[in-house]
N, C-alpha and C positions, 0 to 999 in steps of 0.2 A: 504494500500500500504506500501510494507516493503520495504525499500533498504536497501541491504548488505551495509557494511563498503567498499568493494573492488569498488563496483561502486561508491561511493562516493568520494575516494581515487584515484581513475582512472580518473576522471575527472582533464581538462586541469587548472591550476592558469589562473589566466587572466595574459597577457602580459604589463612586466611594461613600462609605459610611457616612450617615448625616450625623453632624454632632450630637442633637439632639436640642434639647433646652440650653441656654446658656448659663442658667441662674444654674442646674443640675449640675454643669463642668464646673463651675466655682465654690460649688457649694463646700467641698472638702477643706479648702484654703480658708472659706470663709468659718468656718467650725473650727479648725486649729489656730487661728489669731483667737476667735473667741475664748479656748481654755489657755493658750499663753497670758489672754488678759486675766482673766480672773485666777489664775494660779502664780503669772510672777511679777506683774506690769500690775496690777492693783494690790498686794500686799507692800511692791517697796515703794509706793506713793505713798499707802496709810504710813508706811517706816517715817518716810521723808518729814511726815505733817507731823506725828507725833515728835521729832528731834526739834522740827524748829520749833516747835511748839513750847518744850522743855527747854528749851538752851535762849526762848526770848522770858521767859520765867525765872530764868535766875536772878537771884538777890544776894544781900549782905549775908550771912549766916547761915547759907544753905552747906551743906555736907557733901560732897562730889568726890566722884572716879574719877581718873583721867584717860586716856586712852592707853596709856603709858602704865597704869596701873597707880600712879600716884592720888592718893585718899588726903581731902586737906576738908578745911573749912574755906568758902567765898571771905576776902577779906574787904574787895573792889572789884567795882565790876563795871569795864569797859564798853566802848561800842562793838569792838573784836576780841580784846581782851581782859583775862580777867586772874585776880591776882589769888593765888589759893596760898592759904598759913598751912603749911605741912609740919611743922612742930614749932614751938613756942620760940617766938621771935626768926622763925624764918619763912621768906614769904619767896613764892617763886610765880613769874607772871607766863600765864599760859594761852592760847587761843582758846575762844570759845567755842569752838567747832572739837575741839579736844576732847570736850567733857562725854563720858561715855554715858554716866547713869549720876543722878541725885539720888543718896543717901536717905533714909528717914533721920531725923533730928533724934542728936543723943548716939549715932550711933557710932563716931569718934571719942571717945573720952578722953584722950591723952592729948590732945591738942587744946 
């Protein structure tokens, strides 16, 4: 059995695939932004608001970590920085962005 090239060439392509819906091909892309948001783009914004939040609350007398690991009392407190008493009569001036965590009150005693 010989075929020409013409019948071969004659014959129909198969017809390409219709996409379909277009909202249907996006839909997956659009569901994986959705759990990136609410799993790590919306907890470290609440992160974000809670710190400034804390770090525009500091006062005189508050009790702080540093990121450094340094534990003082607020002696001053700056527009950027702020001066923490880490043992009696030594004061070391640190940034405000520093501060890891505020203390409950009372919880230094030796300062």
């Amino acid at each position: 059995m010989m075929f020409s090239i013409p019948f071969v060439l004659a014959q129909a392509a198969p017809a390409a695939a219709s996409p379909g819906n277009p909202i249907l091909t996006f839909l997956p892309i659009i569901v994986l932004f959705g759990v990136f948001y609410f799993l790590m783009i919306r907890p470290q914004m609440k992160r974000q608001k809670e710190l400034r939040t804390m770090l525009s609350a500091l006062a005189k007398g508050d009790e702080v970590v540093t990121n450094g690991g340094i534990a003082g009392r607020i002696d001053e407190v700056g527009e950027t920085f702020i001066s923490v008493e880490i043992a009696t009569n030594v004061v070391v001036k640190v940034q405000k962005g520093s501060v890891s965590q505020v203390l409950p009150k009372g919880s230094l005693k030796s300062v």
